[in-house]
C-alpha positions as CSV (number, residue, x, y, z in Angstrom):
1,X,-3.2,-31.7,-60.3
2,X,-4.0,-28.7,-58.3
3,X,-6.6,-30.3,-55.9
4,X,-3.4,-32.7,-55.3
5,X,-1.2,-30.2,-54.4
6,X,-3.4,-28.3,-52.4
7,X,-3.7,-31.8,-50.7
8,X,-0.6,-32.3,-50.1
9,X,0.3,-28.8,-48.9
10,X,-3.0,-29.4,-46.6
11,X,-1.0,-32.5,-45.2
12,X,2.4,-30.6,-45.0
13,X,0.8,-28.0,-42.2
14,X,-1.1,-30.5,-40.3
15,X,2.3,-32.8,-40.2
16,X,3.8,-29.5,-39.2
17,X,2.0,-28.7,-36.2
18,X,1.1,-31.9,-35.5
19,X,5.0,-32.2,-34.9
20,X,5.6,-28.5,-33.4
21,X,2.5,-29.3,-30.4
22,X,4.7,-33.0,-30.2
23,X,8.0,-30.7,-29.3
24,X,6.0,-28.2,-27.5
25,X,5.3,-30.9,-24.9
26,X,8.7,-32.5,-24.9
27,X,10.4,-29.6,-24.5
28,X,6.9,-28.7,-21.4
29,X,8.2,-32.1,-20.1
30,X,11.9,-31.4,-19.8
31,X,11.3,-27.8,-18.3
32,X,8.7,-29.0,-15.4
33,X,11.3,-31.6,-14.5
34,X,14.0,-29.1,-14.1
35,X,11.8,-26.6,-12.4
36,X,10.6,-29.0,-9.9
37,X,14.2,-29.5,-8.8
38,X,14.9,-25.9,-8.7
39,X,17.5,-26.4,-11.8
40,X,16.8,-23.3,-12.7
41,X,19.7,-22.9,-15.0
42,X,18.1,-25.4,-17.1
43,X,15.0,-24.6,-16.8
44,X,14.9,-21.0,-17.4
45,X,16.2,-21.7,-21.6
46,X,13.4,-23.8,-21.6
47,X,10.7,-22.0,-20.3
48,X,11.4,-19.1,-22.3
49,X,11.4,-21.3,-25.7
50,X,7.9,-22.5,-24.5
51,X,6.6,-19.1,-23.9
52,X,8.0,-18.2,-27.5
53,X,7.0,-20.9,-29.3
54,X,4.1,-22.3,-27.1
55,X,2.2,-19.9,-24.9
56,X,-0.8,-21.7,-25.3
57,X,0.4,-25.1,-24.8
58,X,-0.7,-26.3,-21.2
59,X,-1.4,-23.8,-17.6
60,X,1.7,-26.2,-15.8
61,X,3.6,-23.7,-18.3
62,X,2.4,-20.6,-16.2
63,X,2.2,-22.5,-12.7
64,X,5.9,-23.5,-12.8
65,X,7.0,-20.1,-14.7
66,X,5.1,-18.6,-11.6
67,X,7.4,-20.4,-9.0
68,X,10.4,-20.3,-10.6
69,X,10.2,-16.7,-11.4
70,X,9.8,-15.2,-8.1
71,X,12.1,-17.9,-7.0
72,X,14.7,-16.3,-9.2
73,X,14.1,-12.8,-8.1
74,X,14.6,-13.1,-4.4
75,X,18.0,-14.6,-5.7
76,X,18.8,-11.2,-8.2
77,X,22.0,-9.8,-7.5
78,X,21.5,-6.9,-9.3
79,X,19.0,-4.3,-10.1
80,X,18.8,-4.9,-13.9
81,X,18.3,-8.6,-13.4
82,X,16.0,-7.7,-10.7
83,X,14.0,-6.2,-13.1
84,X,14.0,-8.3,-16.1
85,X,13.2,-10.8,-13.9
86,X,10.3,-8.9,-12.7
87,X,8.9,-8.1,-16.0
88,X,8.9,-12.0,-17.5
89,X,7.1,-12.6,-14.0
90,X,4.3,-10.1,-15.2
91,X,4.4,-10.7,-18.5
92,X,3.8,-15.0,-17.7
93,X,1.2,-13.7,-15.8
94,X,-0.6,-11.6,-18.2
95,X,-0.6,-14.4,-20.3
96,X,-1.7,-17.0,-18.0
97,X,-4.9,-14.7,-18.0
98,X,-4.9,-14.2,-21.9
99,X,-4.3,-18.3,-22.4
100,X,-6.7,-19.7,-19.6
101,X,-8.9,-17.4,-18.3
102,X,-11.5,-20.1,-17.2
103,X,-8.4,-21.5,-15.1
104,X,-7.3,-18.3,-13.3
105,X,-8.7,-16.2,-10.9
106,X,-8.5,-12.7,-12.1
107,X,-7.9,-10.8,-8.8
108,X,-5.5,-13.6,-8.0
109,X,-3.4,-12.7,-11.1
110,X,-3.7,-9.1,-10.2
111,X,-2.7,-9.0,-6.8
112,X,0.6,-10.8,-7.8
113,X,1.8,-8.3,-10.4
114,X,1.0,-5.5,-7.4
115,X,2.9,-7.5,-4.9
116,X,6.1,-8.3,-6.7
117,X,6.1,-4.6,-7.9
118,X,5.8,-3.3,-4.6
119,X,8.2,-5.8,-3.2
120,X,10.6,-5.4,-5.3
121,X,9.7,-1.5,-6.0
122,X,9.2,-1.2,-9.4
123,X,8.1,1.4,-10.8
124,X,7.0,5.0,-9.2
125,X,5.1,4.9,-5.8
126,X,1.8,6.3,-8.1
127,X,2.9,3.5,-10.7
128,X,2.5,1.0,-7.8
129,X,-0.8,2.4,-6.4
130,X,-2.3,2.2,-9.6
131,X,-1.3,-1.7,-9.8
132,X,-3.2,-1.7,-6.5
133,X,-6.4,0.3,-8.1
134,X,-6.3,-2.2,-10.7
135,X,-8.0,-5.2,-8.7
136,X,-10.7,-2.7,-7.3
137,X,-11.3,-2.0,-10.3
138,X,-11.5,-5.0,-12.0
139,X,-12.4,-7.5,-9.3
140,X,-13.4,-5.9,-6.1
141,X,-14.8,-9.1,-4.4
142,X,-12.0,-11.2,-4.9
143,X,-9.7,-8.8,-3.8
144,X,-8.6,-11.0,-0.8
145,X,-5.0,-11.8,-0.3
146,X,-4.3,-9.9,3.5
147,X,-0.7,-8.9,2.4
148,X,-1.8,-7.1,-1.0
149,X,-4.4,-5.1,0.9
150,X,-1.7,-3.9,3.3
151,X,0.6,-3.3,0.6
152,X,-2.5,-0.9,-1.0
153,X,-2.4,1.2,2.2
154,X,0.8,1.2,2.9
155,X,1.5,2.3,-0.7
156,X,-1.7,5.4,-0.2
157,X,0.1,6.2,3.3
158,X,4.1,6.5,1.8
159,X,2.4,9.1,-0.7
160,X,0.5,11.5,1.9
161,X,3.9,11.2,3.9
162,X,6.0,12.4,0.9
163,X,3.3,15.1,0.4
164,X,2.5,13.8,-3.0
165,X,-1.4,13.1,-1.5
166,X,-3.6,15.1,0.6
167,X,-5.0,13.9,4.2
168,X,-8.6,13.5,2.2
169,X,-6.9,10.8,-0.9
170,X,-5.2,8.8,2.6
171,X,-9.1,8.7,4.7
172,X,-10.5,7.5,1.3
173,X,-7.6,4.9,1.1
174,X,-8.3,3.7,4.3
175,X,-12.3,3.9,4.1
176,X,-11.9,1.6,1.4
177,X,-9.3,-0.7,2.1
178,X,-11.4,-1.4,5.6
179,X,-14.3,-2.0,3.5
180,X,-12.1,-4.8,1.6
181,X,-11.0,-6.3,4.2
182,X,-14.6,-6.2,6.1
183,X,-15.9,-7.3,3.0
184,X,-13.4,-11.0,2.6
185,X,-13.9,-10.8,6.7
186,X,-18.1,-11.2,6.4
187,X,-17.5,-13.9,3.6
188,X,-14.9,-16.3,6.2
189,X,-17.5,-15.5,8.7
190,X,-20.6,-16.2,7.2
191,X,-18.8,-19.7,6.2
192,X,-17.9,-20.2,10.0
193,X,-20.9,-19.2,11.3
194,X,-23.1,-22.5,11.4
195,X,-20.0,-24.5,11.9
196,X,-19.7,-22.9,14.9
197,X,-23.3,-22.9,15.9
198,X,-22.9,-26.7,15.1
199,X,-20.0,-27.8,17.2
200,X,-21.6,-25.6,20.1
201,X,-25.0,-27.8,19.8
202,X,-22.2,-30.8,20.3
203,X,-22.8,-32.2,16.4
204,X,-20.3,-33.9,14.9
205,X,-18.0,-31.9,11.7
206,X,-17.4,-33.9,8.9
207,X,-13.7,-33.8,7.6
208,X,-15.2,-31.1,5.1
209,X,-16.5,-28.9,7.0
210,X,-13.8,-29.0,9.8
211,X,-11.5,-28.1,7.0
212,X,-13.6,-24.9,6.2
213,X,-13.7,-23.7,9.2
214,X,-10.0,-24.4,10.0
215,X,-9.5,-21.9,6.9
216,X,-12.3,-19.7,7.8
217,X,-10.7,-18.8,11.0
218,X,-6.8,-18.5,9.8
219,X,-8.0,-15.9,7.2
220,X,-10.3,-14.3,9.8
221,X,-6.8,-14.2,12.1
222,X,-5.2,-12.3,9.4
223,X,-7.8,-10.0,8.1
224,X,-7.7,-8.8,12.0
225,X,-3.9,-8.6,11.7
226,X,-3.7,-6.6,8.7
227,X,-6.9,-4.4,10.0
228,X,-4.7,-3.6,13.1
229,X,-1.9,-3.2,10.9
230,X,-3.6,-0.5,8.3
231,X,-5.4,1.5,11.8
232,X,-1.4,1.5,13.4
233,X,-0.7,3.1,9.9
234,X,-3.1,5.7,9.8
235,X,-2.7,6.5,13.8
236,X,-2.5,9.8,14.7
237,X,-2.8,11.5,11.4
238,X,-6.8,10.7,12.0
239,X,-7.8,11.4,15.8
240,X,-9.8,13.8,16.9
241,X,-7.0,16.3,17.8
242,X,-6.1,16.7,14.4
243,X,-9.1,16.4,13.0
244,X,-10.9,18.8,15.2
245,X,-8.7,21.7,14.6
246,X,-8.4,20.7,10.6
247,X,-12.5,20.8,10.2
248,X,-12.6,23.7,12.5
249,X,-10.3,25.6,10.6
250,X,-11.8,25.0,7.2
251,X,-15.5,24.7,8.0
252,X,-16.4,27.9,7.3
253,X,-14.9,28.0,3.7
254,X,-16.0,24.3,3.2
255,X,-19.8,24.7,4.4
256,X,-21.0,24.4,1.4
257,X,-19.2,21.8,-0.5
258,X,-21.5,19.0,0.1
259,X,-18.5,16.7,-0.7
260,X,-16.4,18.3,2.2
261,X,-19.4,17.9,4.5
262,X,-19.6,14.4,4.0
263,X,-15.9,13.5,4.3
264,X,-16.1,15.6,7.5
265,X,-19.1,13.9,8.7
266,X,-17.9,10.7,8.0
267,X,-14.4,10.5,9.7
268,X,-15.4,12.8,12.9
269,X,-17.9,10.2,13.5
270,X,-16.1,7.0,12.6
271,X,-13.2,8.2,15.5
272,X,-16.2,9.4,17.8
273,X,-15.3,13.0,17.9
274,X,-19.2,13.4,17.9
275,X,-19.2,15.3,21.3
276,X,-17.4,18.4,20.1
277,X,-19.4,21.2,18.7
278,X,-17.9,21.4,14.8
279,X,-20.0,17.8,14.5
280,X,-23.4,18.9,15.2
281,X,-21.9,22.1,12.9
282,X,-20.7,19.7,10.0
283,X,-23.7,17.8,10.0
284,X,-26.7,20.7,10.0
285,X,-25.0,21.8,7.2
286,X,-24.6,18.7,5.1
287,X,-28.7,17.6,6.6
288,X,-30.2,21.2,5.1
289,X,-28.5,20.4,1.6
290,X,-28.8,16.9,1.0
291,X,-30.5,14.6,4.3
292,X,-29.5,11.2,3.8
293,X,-29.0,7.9,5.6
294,X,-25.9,9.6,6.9
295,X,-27.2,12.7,8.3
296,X,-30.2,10.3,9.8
297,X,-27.5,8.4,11.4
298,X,-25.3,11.4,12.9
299,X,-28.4,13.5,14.3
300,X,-29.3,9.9,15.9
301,X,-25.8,10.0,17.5
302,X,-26.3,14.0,18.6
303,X,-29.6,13.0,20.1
304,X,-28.2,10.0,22.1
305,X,-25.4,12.2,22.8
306,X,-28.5,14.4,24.5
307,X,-29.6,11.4,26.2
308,X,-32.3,11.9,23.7
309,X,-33.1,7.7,23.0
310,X,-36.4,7.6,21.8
311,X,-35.2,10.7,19.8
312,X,-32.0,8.7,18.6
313,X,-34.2,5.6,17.3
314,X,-36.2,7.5,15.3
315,X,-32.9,9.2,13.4
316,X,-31.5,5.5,13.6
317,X,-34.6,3.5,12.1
318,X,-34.7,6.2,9.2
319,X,-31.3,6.0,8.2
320,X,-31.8,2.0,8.0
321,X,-34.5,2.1,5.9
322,X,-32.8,4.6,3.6
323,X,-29.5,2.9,3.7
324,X,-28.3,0.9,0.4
325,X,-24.6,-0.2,1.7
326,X,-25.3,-3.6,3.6
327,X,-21.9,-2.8,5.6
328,X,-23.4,0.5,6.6
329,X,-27.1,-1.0,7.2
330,X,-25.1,-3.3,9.8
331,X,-23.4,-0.5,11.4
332,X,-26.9,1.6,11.8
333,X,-28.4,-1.8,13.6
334,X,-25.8,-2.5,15.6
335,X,-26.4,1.6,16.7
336,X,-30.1,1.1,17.4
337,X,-29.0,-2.5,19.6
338,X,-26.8,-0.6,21.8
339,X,-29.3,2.3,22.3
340,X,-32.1,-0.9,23.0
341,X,-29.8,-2.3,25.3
342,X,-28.7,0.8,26.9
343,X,-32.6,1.5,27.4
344,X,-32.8,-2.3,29.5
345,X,-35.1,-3.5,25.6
346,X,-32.9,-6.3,25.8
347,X,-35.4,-8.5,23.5
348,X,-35.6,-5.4,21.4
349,X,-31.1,-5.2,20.8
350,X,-31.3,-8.2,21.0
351,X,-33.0,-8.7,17.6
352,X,-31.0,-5.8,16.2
353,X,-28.1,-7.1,16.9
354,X,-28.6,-10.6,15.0
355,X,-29.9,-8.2,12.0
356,X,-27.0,-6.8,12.1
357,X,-25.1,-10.2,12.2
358,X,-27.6,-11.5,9.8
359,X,-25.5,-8.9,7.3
360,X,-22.2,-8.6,8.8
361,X,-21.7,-12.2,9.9
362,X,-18.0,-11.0,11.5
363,X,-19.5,-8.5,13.9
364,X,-18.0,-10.5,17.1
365,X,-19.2,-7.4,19.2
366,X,-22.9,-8.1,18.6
367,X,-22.6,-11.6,20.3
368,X,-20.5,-10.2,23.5
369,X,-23.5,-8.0,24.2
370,X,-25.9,-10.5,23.7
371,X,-23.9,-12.6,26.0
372,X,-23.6,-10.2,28.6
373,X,-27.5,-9.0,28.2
374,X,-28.0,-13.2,28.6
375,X,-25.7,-12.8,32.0
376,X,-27.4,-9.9,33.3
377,X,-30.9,-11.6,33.1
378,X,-29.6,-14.3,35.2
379,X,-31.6,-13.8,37.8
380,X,-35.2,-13.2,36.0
381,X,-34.4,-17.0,34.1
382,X,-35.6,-20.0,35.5
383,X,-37.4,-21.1,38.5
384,X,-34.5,-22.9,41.1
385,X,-31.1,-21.1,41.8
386,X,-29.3,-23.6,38.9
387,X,-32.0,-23.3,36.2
388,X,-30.6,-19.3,37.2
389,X,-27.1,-20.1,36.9
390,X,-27.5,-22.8,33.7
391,X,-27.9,-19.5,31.6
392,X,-24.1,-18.7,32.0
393,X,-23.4,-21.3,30.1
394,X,-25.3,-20.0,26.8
395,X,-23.6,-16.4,27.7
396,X,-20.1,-18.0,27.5
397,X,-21.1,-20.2,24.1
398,X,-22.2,-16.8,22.5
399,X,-18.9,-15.1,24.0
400,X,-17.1,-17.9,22.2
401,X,-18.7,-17.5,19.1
402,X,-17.3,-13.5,19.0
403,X,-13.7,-14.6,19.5
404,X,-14.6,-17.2,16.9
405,X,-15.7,-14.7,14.3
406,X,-13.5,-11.9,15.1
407,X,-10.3,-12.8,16.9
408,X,-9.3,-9.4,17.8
409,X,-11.9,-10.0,20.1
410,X,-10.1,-13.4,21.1
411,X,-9.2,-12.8,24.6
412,X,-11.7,-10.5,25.8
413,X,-14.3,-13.2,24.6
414,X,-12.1,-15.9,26.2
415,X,-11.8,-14.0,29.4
416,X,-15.9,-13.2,29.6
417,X,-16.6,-17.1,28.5
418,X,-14.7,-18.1,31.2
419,X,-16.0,-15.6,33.6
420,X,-19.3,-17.0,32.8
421,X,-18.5,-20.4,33.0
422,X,-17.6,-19.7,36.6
423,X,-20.6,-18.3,37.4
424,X,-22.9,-21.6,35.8
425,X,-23.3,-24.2,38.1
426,X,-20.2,-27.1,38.7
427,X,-19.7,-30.2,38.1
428,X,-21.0,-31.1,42.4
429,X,-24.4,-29.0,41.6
430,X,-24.8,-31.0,38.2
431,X,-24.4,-34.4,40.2
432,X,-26.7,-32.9,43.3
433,X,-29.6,-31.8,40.6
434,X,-29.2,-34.9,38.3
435,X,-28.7,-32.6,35.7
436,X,-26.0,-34.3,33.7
437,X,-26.8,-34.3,30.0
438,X,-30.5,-32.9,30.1
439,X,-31.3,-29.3,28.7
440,X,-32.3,-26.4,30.8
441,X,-35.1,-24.4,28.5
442,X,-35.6,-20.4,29.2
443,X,-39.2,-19.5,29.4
444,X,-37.9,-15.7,30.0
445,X,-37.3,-12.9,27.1
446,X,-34.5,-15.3,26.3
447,X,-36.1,-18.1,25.0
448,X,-33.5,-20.3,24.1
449,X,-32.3,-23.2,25.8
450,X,-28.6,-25.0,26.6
451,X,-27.4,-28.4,27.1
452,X,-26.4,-29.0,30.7
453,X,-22.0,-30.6,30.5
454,X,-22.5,-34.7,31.1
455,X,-20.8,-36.2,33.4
């Protein structure tokens, strides 16, 4: 008798939520119709039955909640139904994340509960910051959506205004929000990069990989936006005539706070204030307590400052080879390049510059020198006057390739590929030579070779 009714009561709960999941996905069915239509007066009841009685019924439950959410709060009238609004947005977030976590990207999630808090200003200015703080600390890498990481700064920057921050907590804001945005910049790059080098060599894209470099090169357009966007915000607050007078001033009560000195350091030589004597000042000081890849790096700018190169590559190549940051390992390469070049070792830049590209695929500066070093040997390049000009043409492809990868360089790289293009030989030499279609090989430092245009 008991093993019957503990049967039956067995076949009670199954029949029970056998029927509850069966309404669960009625009443799923009934609310994605009338969210899809934007009937949000019906749909609204429903999704808030589901989310009571069936959280964990099916992700089309968050997607639509998602839509119709912040559909509804551009439509508020009110700042109470603003905000109730805004805190059912969060909360079908939060348990999108809870429900299907192998379905949702985390810093996706995150950056959506700090953008429709700082849209809609919710919360304290620190309350929003922290929101921000949240995907950095929780996932960094994927912290990629252009508008949240000018929302971050913005937020950092609103704070030092109302003199609720110092100068120092706004250059840490911005070191690190460039670093982001580098960061997302390097990864769309690196994708790009052998597309690129691809079409140039006159290979066909599949559909595939025209599509990723279609997207590669819309989010590197607006990574360069925002980055323009975030150094417009920080303008003046962090050229050298501030900050001159501001390390000047507090130098001698700072020079030996080893944090100080390397804040001081950092930003008088990220804005290139490195000819004025508190640099050389800030730097001995931070060198004799801690040398580092940093101090390597600055007394290599002092000694180039000195005209000191040899001097300068030695500082540069130590700072490398202690340097752990890969962003800062670029920038250090990219250094010893231009000293290389600047020196006429263009084999020698040359190959620091693609090992600095080799790290920071977006560095679209590195390929304008190279094209202009592949211009200036023009005239040591090839035996007749149009194997001479033929090496314009590879100048203008690399030219292209830096607008390609960083289009804040766009038009300067547009203008110098066409200047070079003028300078290679026409279509009335190609026809004279009976060059149409063949390649022109360097035998020269340059040793590369390009594709003459067919005709």
């Amino acid at each position: 008798m008991k093993r019957n009714k503990l049967l039956f009561t067995l076949l009670s709960v199954f029949f029970s939520v056998a029927a509850m999941a069966q309404d669960c996905m009625v009443t799923l069915s009934l609310f994605n119709e009338s969210a899809k239509v934007k009937n949000y007066e019906d749909a609204l009841p429903k999704y808030e039955q589901l989310i009571a009685e069936c959280s964990d019924s099916k992700l089309l439950l968050y997607q639509r909640g998602e839509k119709m959410l912040e559909d509804l709060i551009e439509a508020a009238e009110t700042k109470e139904e603003k905000l109730s609004l805004v805190e059912k947005y969060i909360k079908n977030q939060n348990l999108r994340l809870k429900y299907f976590p192998e379905k949702t990207n985390n810093a996706d999630v995150l950056e959506s509960i700090a953008l429709i808090k700082y849209k809609n200003k919710i919360g304290t200015l620190e309350e929003r910051l922290e929101a921000f703080e949240a995907i950095v600390k929780e996932d960094a890498d994927n912290f990629d959506n252009p508008v949240a990481l000018y929302a971050y700064f913005r937020t950092a920057n609103t704070l030092n205004d109302k003199g609720k921050r110092d100068i120092q907590f706004l250059f840490d804001k911005y070191d690190e929000v460039i670093g982001l945005l580098e960061t997302q910049e390097n990864k769309k790059a690196a994708q790009a990069q052998p597309l690129i080098a691809k079409e140039q060599n006159n290979e066909e894209l599949t559909r595939r990989e025209k599509r990723i470099l279609k997207n590669s090169e819309i989010y590197l357009r607006n990574y360069s936006k925002i980055k323009g966007s975030v150094n417009g915000l920080l303008g003046s607050k962090a050229d050298c005539d501030n900050l001159i007078p501001m390390y000047q001033k507090d130098f001698d009560a700072k020079k030996t706070d080893i944090e100080w000195l390397k804040n001081a350091a950092s930003r008088l030589y990220a804005k290139e204030c490195t000819s004025d004597p508190i640099f050389f000042k800030v730097v001995e000081a931070q060198n004799k307590i801690e040398p580092s890849a940093k101090t390597a790096l600055y007394l290599g700018r002092l000694a180039q400052e000195n005209r000191e190169m040899n001097k300068a590559l030695d500082y540069y190549k130590q700072s490398a080879s202690l340097e752990e940051s890969k962003s800062n390992k670029a920038r250090v390469f990219y250094s010893i390049a231009e000293t290389y070049k600047n020196m006429g070792s263009y084999s020698s830049a040359r190959s620091y510059y693609r090992k600095a590209l080799n790290i920071k695929p977006s560095l679209g500066a590195a390929y304008l020198k190279i094209a202009e070093m592949y211009a200036k040997s023009a005239n040591n390049c090839g035996e007749t006057s149009f194997e001479k000009r033929a090496i314009y043409w590879l100048a203008a492809d690399y030219a292209n390739r830096a607008g390609r990868v960083d289009p804040a360089l766009k038009s300067n790289a547009a203008a110098a590929a066409e200047s070079y293009r003028a300078r290679a030989p026409q279509k009335t030499d190609i026809f004279q030579e009976g060059m149409s279609g063949k390649t022109v090989t360097f035998s020269c430092w340059v040793g590369e070779s390009v594709k003459v245009p067919s005709y």
